[in-house]
SEVORO-38919 format. One line per 8 residues: number of its first residue (from 1); for each residue z, x, y of N, C-alpha, C, O, CB. Coordinates in nm, 2 decimals. Glycine has a CB too. Layout:
NUM) Z,X,Y,Z,X,Y,Z,X,Y,Z,X,Y,Z,X,Y; ... $
END
This chain:
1) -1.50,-3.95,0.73,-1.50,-3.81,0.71,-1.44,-3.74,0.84,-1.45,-3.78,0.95,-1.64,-3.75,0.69; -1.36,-3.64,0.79,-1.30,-3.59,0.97,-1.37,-3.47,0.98,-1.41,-3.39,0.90,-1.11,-3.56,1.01; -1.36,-3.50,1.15,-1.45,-3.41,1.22,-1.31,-3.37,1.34,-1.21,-3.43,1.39,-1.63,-3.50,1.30; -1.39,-3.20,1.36,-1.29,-3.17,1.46,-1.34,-3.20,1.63,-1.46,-3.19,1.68,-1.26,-3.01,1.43; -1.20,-3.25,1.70,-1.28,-3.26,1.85,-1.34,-3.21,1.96,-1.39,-3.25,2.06,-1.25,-3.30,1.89; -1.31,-3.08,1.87,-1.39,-2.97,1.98,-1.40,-2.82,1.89,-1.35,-2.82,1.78,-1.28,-2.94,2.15; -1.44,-2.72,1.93,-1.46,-2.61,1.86,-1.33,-2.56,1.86,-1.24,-2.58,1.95,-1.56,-2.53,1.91; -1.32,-2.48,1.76,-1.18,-2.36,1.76,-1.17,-2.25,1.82,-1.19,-2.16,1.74,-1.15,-2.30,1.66 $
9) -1.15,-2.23,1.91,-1.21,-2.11,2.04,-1.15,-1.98,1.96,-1.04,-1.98,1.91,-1.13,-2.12,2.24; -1.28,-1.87,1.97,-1.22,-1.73,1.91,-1.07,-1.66,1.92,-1.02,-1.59,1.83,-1.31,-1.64,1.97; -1.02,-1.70,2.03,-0.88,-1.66,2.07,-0.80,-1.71,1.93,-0.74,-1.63,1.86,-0.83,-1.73,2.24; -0.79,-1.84,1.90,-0.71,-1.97,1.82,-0.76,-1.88,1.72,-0.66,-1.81,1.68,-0.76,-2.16,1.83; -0.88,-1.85,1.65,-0.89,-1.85,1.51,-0.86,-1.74,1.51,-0.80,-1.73,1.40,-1.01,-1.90,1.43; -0.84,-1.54,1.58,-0.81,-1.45,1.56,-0.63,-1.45,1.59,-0.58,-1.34,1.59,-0.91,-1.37,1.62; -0.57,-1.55,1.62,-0.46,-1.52,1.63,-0.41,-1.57,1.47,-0.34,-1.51,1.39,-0.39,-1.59,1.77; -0.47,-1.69,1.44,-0.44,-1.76,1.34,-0.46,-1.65,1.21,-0.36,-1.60,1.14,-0.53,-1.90,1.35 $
17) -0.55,-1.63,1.19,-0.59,-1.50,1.13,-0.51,-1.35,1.18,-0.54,-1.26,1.10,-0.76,-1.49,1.16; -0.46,-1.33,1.24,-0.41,-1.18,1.26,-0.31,-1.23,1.22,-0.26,-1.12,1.22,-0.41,-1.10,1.40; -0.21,-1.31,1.16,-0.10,-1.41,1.14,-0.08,-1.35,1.02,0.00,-1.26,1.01,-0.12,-1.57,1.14; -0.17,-1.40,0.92,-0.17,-1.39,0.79,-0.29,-1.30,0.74,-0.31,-1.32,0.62,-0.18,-1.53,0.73; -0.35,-1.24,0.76,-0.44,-1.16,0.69,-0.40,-1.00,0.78,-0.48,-0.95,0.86,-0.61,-1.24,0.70; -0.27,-0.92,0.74,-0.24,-0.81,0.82,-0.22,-0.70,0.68,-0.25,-0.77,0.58,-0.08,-0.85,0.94; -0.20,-0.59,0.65,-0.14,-0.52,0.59,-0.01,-0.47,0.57,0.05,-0.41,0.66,-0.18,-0.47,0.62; 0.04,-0.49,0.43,0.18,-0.45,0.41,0.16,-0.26,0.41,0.06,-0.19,0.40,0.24,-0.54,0.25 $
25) 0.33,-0.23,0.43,0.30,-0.12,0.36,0.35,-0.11,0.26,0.42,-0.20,0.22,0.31,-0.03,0.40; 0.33,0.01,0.20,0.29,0.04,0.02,0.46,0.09,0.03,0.53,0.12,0.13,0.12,0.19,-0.04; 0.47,0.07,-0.13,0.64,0.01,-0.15,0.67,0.21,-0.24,0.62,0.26,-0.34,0.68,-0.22,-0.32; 0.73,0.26,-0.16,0.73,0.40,-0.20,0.87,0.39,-0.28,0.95,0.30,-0.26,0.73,0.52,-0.07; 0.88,0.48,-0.36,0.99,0.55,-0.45,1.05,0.68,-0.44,1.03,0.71,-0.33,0.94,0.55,-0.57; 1.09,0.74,-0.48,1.11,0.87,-0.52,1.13,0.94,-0.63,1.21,0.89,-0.70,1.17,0.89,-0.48; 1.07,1.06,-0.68,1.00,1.09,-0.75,1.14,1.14,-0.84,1.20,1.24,-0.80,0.87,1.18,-0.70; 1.18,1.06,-0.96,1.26,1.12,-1.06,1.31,1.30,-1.06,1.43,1.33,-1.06,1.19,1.09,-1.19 $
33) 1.21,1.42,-1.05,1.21,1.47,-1.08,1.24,1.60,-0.91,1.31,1.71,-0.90,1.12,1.42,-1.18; 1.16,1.54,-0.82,1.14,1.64,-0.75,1.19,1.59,-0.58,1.20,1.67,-0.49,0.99,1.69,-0.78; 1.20,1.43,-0.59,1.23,1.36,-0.52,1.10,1.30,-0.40,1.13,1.24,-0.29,1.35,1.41,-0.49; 1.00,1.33,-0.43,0.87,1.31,-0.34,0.86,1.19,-0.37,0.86,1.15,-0.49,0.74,1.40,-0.36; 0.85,1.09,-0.18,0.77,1.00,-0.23,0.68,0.97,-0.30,0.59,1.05,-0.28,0.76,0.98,-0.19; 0.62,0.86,-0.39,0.52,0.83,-0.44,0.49,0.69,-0.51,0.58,0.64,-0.57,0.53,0.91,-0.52; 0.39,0.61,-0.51,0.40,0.48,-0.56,0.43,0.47,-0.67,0.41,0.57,-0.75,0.29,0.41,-0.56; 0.50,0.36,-0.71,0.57,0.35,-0.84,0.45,0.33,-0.95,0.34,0.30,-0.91,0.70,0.22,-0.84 $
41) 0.48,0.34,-1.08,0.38,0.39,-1.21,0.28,0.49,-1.15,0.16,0.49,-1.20,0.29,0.25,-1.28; 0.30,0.55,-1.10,0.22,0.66,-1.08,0.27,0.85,-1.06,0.37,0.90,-1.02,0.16,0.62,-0.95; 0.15,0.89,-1.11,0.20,1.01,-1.17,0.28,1.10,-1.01,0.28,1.01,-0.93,0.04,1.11,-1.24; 0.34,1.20,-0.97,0.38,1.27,-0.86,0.27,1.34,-0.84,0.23,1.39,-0.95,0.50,1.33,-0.87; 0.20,1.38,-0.73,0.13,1.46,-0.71,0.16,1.61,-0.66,0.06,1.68,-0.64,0.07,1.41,-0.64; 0.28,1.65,-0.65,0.37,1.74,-0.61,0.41,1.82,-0.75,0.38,1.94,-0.77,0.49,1.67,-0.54; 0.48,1.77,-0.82,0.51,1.84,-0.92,0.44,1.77,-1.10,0.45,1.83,-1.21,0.69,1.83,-0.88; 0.40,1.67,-1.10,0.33,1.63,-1.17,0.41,1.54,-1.30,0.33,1.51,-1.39,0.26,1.73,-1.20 $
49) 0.48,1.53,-1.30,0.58,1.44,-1.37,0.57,1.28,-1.38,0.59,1.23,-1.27,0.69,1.45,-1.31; 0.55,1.21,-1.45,0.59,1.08,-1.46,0.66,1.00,-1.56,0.61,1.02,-1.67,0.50,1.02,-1.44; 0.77,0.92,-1.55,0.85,0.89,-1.64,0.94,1.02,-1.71,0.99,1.02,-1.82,0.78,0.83,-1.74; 0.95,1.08,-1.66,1.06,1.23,-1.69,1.01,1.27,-1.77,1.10,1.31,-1.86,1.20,1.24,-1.72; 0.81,1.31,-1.81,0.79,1.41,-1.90,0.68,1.50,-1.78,0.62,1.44,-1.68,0.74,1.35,-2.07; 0.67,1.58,-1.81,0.53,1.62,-1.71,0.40,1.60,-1.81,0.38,1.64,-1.92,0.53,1.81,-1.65; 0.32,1.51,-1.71,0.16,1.51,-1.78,0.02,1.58,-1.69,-0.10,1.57,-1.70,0.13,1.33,-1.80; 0.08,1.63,-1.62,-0.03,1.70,-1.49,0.00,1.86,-1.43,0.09,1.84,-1.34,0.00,1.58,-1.32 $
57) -0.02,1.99,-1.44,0.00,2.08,-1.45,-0.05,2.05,-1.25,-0.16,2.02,-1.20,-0.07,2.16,-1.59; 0.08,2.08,-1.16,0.06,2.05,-1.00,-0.05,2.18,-0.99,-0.07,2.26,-1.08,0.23,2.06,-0.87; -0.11,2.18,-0.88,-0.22,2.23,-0.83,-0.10,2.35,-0.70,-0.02,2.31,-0.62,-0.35,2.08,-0.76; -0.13,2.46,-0.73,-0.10,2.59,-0.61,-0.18,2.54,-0.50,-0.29,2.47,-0.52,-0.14,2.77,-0.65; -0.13,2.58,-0.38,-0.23,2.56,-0.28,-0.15,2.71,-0.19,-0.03,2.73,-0.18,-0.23,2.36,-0.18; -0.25,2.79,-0.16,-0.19,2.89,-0.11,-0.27,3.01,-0.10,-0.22,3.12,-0.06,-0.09,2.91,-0.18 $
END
């Protein structure tokens, strides 16, 4: 059975780990209609449109 020959010192396993377990960022589009970023299949929060019909009446702020 294998055994390791010594411990994996915290330094080794958080580098190894900060390696591969990091955060992408989120893959933006622009919005058909009004041109606002926004994640793709998702509605615009700006003008409310998705797939070039409107399904969300945008919110005034003002």
């Amino acid at each position: 059975m294998a055994v390791p020959r010594s411990k994996t010192s915290k330094a080794v396993t958080k580098r190894r780990r900060g390696v591969n377990m990091h955060l992408d960022t989120p893959n933006l589009v622009a919005c058909g209609n009004c041109g606002n970023l926004v994640l793709p299949h998702h509605v615009c929060k700006k003008c409310g449109f998705y797939k070039g019909r409107q399904v969300l009446t945008p919110e005034v702020n003002g």
